[in-house]
N, C-alpha and C positions, 0 to 999 in steps of 0.2 A: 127831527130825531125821534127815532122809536127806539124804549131801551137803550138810549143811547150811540145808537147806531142811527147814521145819516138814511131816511130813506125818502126828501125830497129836498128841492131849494130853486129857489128863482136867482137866475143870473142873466148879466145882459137884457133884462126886461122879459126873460120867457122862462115859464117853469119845466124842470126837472126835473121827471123821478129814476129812482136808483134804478139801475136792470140789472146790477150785478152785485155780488157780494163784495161789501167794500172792504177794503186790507187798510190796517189801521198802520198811521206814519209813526215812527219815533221821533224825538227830537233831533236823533245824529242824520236824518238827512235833511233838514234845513237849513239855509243857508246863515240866519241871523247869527250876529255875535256872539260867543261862547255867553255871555253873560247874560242875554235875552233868553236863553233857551232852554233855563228851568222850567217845570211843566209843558211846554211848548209840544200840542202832539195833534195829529189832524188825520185825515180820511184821502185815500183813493181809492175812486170808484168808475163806473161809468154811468153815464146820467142819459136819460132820452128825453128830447121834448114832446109836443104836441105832435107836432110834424110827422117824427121817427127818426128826426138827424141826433145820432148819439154823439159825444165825446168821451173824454175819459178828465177825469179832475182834480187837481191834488187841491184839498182845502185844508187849511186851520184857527186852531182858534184862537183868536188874543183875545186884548183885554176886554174892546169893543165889539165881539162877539166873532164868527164866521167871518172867511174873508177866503177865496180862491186865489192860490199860489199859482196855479196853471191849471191850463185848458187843452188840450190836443187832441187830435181826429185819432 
């Protein structure tokens, strides 16, 4: 995090940096429990490896830090 804003992270054993500007999640699109999902708020972005194989990533935070919601091409 820079400022607060996601700009790498290692997933799957390979690191990622951001290439795009990330759009930050609220809590109305997660799926948890109405009662889980005070402050409940996270990051999509798109991530590139080393390689140049990008995806795109919905992450958020709990209690035990970062944690990736999904991944897709």
């Amino acid at each position: 995090m820079a400022n607060d804003i996601p700009v790498r992270m290692v997933f799957a054993g390979r690191r990622w940096r951001v290439t795009d500007t990330p759009t930050r999640l609220r809590h109305s699109i997660w799926t948890a429990p109405v009662k889980h999902r005070a402050g409940l708020y996270g990051w999509r972005f798109q991530g590139t490896d080393d390689g140049g194989q990008s995806l795109v990533f919905d992450v958020f935070r709990g209690e035990d830090g970062w944690h990736v919601q999904r991944s897709y091409e």
